[in-house]
C-alpha positions in Angstrom: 0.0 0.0 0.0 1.3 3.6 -0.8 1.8 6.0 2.2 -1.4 7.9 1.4 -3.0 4.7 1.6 -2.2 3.9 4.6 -2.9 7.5 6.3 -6.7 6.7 5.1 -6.7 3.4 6.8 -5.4 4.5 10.0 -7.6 4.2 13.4 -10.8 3.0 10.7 -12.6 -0.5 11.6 -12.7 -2.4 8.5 -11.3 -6.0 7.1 -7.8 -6.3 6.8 -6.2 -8.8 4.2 -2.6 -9.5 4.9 0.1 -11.3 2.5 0.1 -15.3 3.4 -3.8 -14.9 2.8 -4.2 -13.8 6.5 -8.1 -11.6 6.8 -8.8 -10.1 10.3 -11.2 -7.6 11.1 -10.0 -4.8 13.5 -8.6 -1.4 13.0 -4.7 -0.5 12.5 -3.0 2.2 14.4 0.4 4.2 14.6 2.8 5.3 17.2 6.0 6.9 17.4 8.7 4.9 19.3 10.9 7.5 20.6 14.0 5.6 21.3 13.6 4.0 17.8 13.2 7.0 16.1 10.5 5.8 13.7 6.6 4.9 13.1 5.6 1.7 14.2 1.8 0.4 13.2 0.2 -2.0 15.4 -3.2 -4.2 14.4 -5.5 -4.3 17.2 -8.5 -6.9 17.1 -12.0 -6.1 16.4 -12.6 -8.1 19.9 -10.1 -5.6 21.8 -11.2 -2.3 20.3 -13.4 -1.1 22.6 -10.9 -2.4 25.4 -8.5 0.2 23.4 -10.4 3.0 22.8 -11.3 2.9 26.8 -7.5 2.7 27.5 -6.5 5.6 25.2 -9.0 7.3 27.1 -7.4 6.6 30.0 -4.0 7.7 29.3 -2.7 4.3 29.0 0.3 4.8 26.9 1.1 1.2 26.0 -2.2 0.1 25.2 -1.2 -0.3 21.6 1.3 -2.8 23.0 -1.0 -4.7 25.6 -3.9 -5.2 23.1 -2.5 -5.4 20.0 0.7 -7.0 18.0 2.8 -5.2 15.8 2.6 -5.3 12.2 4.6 -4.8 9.0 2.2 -2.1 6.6 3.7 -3.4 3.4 2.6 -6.6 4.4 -1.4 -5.2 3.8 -2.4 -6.2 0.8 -5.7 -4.7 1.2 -8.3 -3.3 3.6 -12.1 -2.7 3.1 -13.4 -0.2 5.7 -16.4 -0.2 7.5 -18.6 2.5 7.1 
């Protein structure tokens, strides 16, 4: 996926196909790592969004981390968004 791609995809529920055939419904979301100095995009689970959105809420700064796994964004192949 181009980078303007995946700016439209970020924080938006929708179906997620992955390369290795892999489809997961959920919603995809950045963060900055500091120390790394980069972006870093984790998938969190349709099951665990609401979970997320509570935390964010909350301050909980490693929420991304707790209820999600980190993914590789070339490695979307394509995403169909809920409306």
């Amino acid at each position: 996926m181009s980078a303007r791609e995946i700016q439209e995809i970020i924080y938006q529920l929708g179906v997620f196909l992955f390369r290795g055939g892999a489809v997961n419904e959920g919603m995809v979301v950045a963060r900055y790592n500091i120390h790394e100095a980069k972006i870093e995009y984790y998938f969190i689970h349709t099951s665990k969004v609401d979970d997320y959105r509570v935390a964010k809420r909350n301050h909980d700064l490693y929420a991304h981390k707790t209820l999600g796994h980190i993914i590789d964004v070339n490695s979307i192949i394509r995403a169909q968004l809920f409306n």
